[in-house]
PADREN-56221 format. One record per atom (N, C-alpha, C): residue in one letter; x, y, z. Coordinates in steps of 0.2 Angstrom, whole numbers, padded with zeros to 4 digits, always signed. Layout:
N
AXYZ ...
END
This chain:
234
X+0526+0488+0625 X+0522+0486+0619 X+0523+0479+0618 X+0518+0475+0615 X+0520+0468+0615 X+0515+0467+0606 X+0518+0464+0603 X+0517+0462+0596 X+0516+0453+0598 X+0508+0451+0597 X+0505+0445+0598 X+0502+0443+0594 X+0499+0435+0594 X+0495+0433+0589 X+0496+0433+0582 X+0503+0432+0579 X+0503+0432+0572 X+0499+0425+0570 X+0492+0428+0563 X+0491+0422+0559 X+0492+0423+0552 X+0492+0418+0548 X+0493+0421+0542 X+0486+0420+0537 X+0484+0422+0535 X+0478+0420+0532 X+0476+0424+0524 X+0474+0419+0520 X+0478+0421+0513 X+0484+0424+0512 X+0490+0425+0515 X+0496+0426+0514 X+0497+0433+0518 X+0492+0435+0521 X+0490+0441+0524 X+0494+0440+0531 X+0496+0441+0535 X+0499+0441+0543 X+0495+0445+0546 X+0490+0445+0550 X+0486+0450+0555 X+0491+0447+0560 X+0489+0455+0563 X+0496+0456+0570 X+0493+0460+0574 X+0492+0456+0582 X+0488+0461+0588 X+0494+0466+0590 X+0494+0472+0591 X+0497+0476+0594 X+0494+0477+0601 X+0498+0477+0609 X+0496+0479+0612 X+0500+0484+0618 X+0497+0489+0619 X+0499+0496+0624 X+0496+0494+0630 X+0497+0494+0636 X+0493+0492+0641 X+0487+0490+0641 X+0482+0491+0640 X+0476+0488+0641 X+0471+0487+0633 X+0476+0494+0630 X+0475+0495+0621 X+0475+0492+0618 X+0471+0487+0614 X+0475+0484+0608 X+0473+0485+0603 X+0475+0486+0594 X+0471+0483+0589 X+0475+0482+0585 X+0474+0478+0578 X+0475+0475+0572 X+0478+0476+0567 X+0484+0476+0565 X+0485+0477+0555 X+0485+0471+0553 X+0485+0472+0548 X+0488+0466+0541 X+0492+0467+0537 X+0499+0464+0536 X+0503+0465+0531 X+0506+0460+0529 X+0507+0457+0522 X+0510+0455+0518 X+0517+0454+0520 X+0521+0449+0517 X+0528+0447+0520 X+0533+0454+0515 X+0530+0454+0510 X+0532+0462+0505 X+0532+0467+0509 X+0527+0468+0512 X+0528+0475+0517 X+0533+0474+0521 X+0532+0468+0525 X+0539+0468+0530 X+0546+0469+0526 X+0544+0465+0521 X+0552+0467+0516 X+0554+0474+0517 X+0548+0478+0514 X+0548+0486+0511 X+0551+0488+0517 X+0548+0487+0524 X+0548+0493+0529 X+0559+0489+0530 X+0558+0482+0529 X+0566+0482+0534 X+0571+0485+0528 X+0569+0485+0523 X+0574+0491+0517 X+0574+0497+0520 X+0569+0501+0522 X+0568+0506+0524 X+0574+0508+0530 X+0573+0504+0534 X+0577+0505+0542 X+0583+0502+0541 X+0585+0498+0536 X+0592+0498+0534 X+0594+0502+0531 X+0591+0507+0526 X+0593+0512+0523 X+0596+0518+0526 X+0591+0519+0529 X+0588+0525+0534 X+0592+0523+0541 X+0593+0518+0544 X+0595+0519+0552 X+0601+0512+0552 X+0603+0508+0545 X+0607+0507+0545 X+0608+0499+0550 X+0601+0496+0550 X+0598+0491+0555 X+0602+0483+0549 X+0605+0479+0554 X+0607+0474+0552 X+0602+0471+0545 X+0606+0471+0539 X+0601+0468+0536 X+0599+0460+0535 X+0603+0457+0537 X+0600+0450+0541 X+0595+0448+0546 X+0593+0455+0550 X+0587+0452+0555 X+0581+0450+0552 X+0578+0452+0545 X+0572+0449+0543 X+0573+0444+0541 X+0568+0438+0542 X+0569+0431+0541 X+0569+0429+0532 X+0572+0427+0527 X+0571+0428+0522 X+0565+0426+0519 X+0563+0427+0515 X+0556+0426+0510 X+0561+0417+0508 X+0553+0413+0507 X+0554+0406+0505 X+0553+0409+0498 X+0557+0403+0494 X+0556+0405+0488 X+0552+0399+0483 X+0557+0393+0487 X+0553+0386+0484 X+0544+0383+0485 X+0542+0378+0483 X+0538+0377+0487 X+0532+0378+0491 X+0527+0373+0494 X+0523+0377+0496 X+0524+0378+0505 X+0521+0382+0507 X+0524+0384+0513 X+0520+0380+0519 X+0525+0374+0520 X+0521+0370+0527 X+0519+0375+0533 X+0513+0371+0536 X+0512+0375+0543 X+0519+0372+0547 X+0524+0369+0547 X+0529+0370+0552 X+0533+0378+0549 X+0535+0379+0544 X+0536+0384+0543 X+0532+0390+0543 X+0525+0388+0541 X+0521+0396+0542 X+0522+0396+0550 X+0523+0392+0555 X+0522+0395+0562 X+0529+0396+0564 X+0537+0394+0561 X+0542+0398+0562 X+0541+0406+0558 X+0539+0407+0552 X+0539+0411+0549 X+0537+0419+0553 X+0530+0415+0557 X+0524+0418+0561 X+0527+0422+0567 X+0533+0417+0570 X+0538+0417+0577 X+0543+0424+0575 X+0547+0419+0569 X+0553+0425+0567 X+0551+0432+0567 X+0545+0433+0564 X+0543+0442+0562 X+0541+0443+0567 X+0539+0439+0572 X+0535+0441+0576 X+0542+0446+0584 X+0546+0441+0583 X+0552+0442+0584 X+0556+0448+0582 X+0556+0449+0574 X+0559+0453+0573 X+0554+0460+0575 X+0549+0460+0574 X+0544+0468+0576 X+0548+0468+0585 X+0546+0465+0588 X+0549+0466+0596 X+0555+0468+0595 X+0560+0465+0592 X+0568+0471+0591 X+0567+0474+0588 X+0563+0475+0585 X+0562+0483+0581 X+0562+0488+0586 X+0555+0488+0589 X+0553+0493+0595 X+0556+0492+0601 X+0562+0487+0601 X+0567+0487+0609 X+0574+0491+0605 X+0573+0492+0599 X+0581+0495+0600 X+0582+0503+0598 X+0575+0505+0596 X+0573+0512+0593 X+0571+0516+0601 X+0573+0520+0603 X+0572+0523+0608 X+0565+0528+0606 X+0564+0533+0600 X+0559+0536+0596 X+0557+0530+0592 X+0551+0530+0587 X+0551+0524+0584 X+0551+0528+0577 X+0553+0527+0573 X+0554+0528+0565 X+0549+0530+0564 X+0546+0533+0557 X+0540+0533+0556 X+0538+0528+0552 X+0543+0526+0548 X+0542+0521+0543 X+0537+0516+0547 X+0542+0514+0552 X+0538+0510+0559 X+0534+0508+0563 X+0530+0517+0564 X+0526+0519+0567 X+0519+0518+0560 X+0521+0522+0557 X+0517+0521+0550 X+0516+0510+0549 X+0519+0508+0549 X+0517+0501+0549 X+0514+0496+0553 X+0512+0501+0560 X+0510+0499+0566 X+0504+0503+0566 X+0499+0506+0563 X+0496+0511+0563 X+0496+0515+0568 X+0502+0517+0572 X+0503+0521+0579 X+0498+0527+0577 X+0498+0531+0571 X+0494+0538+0570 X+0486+0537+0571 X+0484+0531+0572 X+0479+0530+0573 X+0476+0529+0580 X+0481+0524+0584 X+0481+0519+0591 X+0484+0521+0596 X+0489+0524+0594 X+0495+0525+0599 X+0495+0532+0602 X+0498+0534+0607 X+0495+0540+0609 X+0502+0548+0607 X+0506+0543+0605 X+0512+0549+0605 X+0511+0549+0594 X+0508+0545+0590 X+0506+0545+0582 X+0500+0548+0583 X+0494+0548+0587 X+0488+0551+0589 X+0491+0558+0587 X+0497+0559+0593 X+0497+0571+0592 X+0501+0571+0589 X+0505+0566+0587 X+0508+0569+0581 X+0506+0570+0574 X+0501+0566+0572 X+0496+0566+0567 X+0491+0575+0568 X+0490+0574+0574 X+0485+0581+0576 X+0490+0586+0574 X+0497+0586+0577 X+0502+0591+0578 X+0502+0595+0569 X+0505+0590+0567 X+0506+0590+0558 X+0498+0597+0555 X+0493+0591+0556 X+0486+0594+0555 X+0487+0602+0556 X+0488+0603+0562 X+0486+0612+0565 X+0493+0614+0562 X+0498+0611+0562 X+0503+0614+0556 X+0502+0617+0551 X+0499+0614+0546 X+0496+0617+0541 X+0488+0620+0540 X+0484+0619+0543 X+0479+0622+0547 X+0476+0626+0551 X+0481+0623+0557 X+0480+0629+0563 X+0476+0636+0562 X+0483+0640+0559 X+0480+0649+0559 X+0473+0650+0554 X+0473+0646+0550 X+0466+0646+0546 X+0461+0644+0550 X+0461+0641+0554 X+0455+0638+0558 X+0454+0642+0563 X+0459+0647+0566 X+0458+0653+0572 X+0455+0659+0567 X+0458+0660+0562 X+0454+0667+0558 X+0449+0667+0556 X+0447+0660+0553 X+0441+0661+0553 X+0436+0658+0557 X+0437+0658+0564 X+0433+0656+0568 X+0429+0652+0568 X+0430+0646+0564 X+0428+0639+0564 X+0428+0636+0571 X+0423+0632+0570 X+0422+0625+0577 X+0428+0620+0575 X+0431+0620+0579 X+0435+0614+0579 X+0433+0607+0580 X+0433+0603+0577 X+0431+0598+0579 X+0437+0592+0581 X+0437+0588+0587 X+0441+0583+0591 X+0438+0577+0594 X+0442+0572+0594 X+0436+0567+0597 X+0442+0564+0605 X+0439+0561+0607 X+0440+0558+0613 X+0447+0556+0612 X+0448+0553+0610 X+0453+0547+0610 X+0460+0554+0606 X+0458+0559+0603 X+0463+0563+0602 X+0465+0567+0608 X+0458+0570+0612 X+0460+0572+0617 X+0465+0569+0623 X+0464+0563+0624 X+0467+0559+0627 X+0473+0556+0626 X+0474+0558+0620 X+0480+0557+0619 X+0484+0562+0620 X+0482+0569+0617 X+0487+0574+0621 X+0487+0574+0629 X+0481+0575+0632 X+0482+0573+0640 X+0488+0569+0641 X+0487+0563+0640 X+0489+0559+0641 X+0500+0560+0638 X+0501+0562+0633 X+0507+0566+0631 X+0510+0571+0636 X+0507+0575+0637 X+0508+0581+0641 X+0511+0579+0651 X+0510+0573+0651 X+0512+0568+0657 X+0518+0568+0655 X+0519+0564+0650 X+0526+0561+0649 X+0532+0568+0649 X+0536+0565+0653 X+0544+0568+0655 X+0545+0568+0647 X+0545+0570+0641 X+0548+0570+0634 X+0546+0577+0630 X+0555+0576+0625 X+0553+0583+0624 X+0547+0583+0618 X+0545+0589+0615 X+0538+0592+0612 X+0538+0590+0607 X+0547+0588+0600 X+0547+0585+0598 X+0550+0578+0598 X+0549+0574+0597 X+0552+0567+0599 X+0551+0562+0590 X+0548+0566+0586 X+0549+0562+0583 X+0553+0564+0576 X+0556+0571+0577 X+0562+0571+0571 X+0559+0576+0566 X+0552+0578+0566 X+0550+0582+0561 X+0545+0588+0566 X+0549+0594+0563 X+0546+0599+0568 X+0539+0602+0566 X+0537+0599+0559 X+0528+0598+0558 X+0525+0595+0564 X+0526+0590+0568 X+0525+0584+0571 X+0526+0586+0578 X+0529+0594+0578 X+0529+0595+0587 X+0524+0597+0589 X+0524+0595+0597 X+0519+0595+0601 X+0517+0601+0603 X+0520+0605+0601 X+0521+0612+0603 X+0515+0617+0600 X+0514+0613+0592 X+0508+0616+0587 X+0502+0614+0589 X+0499+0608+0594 X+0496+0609+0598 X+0493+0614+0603 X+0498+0613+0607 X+0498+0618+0614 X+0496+0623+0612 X+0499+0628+0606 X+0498+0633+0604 X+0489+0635+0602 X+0490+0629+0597 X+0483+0630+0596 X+0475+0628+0599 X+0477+0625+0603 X+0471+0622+0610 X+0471+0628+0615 X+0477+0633+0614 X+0476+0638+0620 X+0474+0645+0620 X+0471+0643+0611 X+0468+0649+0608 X+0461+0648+0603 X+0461+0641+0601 X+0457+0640+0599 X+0446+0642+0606 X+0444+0645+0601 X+0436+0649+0607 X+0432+0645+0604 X+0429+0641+0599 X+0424+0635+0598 X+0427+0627+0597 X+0426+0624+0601 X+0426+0616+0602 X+0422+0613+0602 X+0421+0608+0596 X+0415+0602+0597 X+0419+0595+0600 X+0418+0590+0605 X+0420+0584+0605 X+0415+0579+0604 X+0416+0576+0599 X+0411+0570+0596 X+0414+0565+0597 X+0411+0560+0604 X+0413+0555+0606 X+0408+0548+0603 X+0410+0542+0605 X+0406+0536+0603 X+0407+0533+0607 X+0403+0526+0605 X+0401+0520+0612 X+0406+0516+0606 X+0408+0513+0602 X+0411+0509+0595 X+0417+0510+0594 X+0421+0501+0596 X+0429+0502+0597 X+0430+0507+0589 X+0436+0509+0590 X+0437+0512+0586 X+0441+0508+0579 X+0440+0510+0574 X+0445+0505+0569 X+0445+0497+0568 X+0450+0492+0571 X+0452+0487+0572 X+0453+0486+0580 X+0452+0491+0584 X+0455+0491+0589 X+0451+0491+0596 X+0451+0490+0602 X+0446+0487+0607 X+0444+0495+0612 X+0446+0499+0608 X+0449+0506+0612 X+0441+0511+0611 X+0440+0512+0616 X+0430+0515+0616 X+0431+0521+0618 X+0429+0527+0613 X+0430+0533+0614 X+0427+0538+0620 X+0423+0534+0623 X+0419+0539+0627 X+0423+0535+0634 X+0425+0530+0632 X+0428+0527+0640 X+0434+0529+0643 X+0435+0534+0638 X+0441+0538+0638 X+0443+0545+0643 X+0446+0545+0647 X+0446+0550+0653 X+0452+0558+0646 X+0450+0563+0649 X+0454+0569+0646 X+0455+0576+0651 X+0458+0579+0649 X+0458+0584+0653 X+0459+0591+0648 X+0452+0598+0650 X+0451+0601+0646 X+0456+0608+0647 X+0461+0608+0653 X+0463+0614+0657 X+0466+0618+0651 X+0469+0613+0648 X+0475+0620+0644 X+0470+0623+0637 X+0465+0620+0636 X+0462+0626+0633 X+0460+0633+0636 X+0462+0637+0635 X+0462+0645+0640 X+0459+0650+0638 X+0455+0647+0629 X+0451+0653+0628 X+0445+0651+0625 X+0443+0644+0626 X+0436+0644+0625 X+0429+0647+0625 X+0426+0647+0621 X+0418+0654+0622 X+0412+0646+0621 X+0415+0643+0618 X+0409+0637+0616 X+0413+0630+0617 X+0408+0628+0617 X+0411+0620+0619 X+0405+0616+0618 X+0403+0612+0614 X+0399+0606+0612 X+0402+0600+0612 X+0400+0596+0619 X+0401+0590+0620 X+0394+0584+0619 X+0396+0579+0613 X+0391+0574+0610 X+0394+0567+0612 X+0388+0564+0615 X+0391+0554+0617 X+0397+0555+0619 X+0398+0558+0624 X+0405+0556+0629 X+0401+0555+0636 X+0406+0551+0638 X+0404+0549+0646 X+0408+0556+0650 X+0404+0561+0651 X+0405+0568+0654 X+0408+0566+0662 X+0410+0562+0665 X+0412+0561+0672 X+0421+0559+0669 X+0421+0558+0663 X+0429+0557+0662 X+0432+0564+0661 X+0428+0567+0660 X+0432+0574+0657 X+0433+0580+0663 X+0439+0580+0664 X+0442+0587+0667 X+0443+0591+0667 X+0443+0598+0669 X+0447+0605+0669 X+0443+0608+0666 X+0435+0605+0665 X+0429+0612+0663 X+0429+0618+0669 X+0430+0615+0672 X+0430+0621+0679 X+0435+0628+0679 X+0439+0624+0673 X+0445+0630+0673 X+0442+0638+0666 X+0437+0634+0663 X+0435+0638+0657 X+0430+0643+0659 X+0428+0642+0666 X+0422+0648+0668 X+0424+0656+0666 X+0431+0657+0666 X+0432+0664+0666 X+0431+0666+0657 X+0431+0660+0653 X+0429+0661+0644 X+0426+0662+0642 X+0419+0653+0645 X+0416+0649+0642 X+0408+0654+0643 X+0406+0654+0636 X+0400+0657+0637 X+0393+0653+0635 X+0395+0647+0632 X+0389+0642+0628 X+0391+0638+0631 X+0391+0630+0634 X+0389+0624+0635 X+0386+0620+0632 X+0384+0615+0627 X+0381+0611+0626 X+0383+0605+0625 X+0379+0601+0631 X+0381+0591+0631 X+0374+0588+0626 X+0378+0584+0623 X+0371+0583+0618 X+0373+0573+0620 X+0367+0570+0621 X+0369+0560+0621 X+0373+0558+0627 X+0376+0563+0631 X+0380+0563+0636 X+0378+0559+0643 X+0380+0553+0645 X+0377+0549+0651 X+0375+0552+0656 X+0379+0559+0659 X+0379+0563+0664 X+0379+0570+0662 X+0377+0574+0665 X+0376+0582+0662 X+0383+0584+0665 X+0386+0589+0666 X+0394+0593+0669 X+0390+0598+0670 X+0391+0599+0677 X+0391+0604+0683 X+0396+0611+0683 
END
């Protein structure tokens, strides 16, 4: 992960976040960065000198606003090299729940927590989008255990369970980065397999050749429908 491009603009700091080929955008105030490094001092007990301190005098020349810009930029990179799990505090400050693919299911994980069994018994359509899907695909790779983040609403497990019992699925994909971010939902590759009891499946504006393991739902699947879809699924 690589934290680039600090500007500061009305006293705002936008900050590219980038994952591989992923990137996108927050903005935070030097307050916030205060707030979160109280947080991880408190909580995890982090050097409380590594934040660069707030100026207090004066008006903030551009030789300082581009050390200012270097130092946080600095300090976010030791942040995420020394946390082996990332905080939530931290996680939450970086919109990972949004971008990132292990805040992605943990976000979803929490959701069917509280959700889940009420969404099976009443036999609602679930609704998912690409970039959710993809992210668990993409989790389900990773060598790591199911929770990894500390809170056992947030295990990976409350997925699995519920994708392997959930029978109506809509995936409503789009052509439009998401959020602040360069990340394009339909250009997004997934894999359908551990779903095992689907009966319906409505798939909308996804590029249907990235999606995998429909082949496995033939013993379920009793409806199919691709709605805006580039290529139809065979």
């Amino acid at each position: 992960m690589i934290i680039h491009n600090f500007q500061l603009i009305s006293q705002v700091y936008n900050i590219d976040v980038y994952i591989g080929l992923h990137k996108w955008s927050v903005k935070h105030r030097y307050s916030e960065f205060h707030e979160l490094h109280e947080k991880l001092v408190s909580q995890y007990k982090i050097n409380k000198n590594l934040l660069p301190p707030k100026k207090i005098f004066g008006k903030q020349s551009e030789n300082f606003i581009r050390k200012r810009q270097a130092e946080l930029e600095l300090y976010l990179q030791n942040m995420l090299t020394h946390f082996t799990d990332v905080p939530a505090c931290l996680s939450q400050f970086l919109c990972f729940k949004e971008y990132e693919i292990h805040g992605i299911a943990q976000e979803l994980a929490e959701e069917l927590f509280h959700k889940g069994d009420m969404i099976l018994e009443a036999g609602e359509v679930f609704h998912i989008s690409p970039l959710q899907l993809h992210a668990i695909s993409r989790r389900l790779t990773l060598p790591e255990p199911t929770c990894d983040a500390g809170d056992m609403k947030k295990d990976l497990g409350h997925v699995l369970d519920f994708i392997t019992r959930v029978k109506y699925l809509k995936i409503q994909g789009s052509s439009k980065p998401v959020g602040t971010s360069n990340i394009i939902p339909n250009q997004l590759s997934f894999d359908l397999s551990c779903f095992k009891s689907l009966q319906s499946l409505q798939i909308s504006d996804c590029t249907a050749e990235r999606l995998e393991g429909v082949e496995n739902m033939k013993g379920t699947l009793h409806a199919l429908r691709v709605q805006h879809s580039i290529k139809s699924i065979k």
